[in-house]
C-alpha positions in Angstrom: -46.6 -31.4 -13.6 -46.1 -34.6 -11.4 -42.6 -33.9 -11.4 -43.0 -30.4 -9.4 -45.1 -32.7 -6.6 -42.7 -35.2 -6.0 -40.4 -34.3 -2.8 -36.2 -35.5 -2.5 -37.5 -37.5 0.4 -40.1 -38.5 3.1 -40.0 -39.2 6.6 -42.8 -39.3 8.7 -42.3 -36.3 11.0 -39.4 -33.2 11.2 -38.2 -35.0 14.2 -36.8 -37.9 11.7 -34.9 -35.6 9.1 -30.9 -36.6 9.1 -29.3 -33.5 10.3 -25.3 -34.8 9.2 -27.4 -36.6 6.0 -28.7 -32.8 4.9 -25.3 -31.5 6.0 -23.3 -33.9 3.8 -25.6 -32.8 0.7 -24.2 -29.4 1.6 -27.4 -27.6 2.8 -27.4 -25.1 5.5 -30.4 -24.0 5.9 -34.0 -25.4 6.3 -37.2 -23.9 5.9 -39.9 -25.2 8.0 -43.6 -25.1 7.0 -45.4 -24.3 10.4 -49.0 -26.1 10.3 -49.1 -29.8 10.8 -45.5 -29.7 9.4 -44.3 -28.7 13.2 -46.9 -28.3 15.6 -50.5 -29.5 14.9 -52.8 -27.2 12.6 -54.3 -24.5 15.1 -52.2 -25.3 18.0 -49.8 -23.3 19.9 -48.0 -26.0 21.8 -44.7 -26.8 21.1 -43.3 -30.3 21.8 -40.4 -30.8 23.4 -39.3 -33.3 21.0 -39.5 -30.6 18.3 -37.4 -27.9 20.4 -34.8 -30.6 20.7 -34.7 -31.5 17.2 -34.0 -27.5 16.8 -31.4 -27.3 19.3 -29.5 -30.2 17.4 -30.1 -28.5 14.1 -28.8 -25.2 15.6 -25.9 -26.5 17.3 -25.1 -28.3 14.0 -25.0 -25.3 12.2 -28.2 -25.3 10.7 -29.6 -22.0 10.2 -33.8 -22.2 10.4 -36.7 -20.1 9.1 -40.6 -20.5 9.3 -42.5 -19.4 6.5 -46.3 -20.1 6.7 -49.0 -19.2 4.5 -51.3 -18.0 8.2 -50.4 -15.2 10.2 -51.7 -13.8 13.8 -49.9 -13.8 16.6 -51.0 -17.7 17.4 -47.7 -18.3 14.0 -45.7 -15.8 15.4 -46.0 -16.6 19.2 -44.8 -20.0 18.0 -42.0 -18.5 16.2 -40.8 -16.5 19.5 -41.2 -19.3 21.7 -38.6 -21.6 19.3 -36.5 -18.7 19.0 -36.6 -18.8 14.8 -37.3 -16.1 12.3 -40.6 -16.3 10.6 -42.1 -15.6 7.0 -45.8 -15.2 7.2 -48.6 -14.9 4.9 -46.0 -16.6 2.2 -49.0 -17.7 -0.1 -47.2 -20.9 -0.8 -46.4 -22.4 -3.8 -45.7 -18.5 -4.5 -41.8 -17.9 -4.2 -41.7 -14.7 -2.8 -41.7 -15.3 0.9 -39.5 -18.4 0.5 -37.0 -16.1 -1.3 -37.6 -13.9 1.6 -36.5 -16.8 4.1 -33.3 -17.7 2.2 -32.2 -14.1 2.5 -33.4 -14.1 6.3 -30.7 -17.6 6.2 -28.1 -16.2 4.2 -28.3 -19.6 2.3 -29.0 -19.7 -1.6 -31.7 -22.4 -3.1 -29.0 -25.3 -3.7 -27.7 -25.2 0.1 -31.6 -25.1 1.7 -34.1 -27.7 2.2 -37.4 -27.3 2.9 -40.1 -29.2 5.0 -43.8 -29.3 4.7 -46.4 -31.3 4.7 -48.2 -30.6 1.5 -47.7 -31.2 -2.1 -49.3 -28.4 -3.3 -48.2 -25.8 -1.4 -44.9 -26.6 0.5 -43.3 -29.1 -2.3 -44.0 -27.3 -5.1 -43.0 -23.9 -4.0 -39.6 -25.8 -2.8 -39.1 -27.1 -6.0 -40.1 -24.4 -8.1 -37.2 -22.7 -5.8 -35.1 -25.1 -6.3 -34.7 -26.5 -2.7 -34.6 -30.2 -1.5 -37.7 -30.6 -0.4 -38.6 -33.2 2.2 -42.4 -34.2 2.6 -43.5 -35.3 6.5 -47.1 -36.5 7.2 -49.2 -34.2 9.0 -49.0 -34.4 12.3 -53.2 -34.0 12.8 -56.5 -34.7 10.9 -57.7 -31.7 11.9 -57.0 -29.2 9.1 -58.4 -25.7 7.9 -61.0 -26.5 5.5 -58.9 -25.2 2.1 -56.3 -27.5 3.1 -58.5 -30.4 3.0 -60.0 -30.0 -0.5 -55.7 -29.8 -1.4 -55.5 -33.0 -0.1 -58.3 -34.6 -2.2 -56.8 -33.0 -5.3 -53.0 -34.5 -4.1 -54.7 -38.0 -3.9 -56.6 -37.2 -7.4 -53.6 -36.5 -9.1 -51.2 -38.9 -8.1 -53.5 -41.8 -7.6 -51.2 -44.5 -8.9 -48.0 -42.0 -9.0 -44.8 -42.2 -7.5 -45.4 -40.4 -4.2 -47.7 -42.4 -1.4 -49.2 -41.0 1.7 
């Protein structure tokens, strides 16, 4: 079981991924997890930093998708506003609506990453797809209250294992 927790890589926020390191694995795509994975859990601003980091990705090459487990038009304001395709209600680790994002991409599961920043929802859907996944610290402490009991069940189960947060 572990071994469907444990991302490709870390880094502490979106903002840090490689773009010509992903490219040189040969992905093309990258699925983005929406709540404290790109903007704070609840928020609708978008930081500048991030829209960069987009740009860069874009002008790369890069083809991008959201896919979030809320919906509402807070997830799909923020979609408009970054100019990206979104997947919502995706009940993550559930494949479905990450399936739905590679076909939104074009991309197939060995030329996609994706980035979240939960184990039990964002990593192991990725690797049950069969994406590189790429784990990034949440970027607030503030978190719907599901979320939170996750957390304590990540830190139950690898308490001693091979992924740290």
């Amino acid at each position: 079981m572990l071994r469907w927790l444990r991302p490709a890589s870390q880094v502490p926020t979106v903002v840090d991924i490689d773009l010509i390191a992903l490219q040189t694995r040969g992905i093309r795509g990258i699925i983005l997890d929406l709540d404290n994975t790109i903007v704070p859990w609840g928020t609708r601003e978008v930081s500048p930093l991030l829209t960069g980091w987009i740009s860069r990705a874009q002008n790369a090459g890069l083809r991008l998708c959201i896919v979030s487990n809320n919906m509402g038009a807070r997830v799909t304001g923020i979609a408009a506003a970054l100019g990206l395709p979104i997947v919502t209600g995706a009940l993550k680790p559930r494949r479905k609506a990450l399936r739905r994002a590679l076909s939104v991409m074009g991309t197939t599961p060995e030329a996609t990453a994706l980035v979240g920043d939960q184990l039990l929802t964002d990593i192991l859907g990725g690797n049950r797809l069969g994406v590189h996944t790429i784990l990034v610290r949440p970027q607030a402490r503030r978190e719907f209250v599901g979320t939170r009991l996750a957390r304590l069940v990540e830190r139950l189960l690898l308490r001693g294992g091979p992924v740290s947060r």
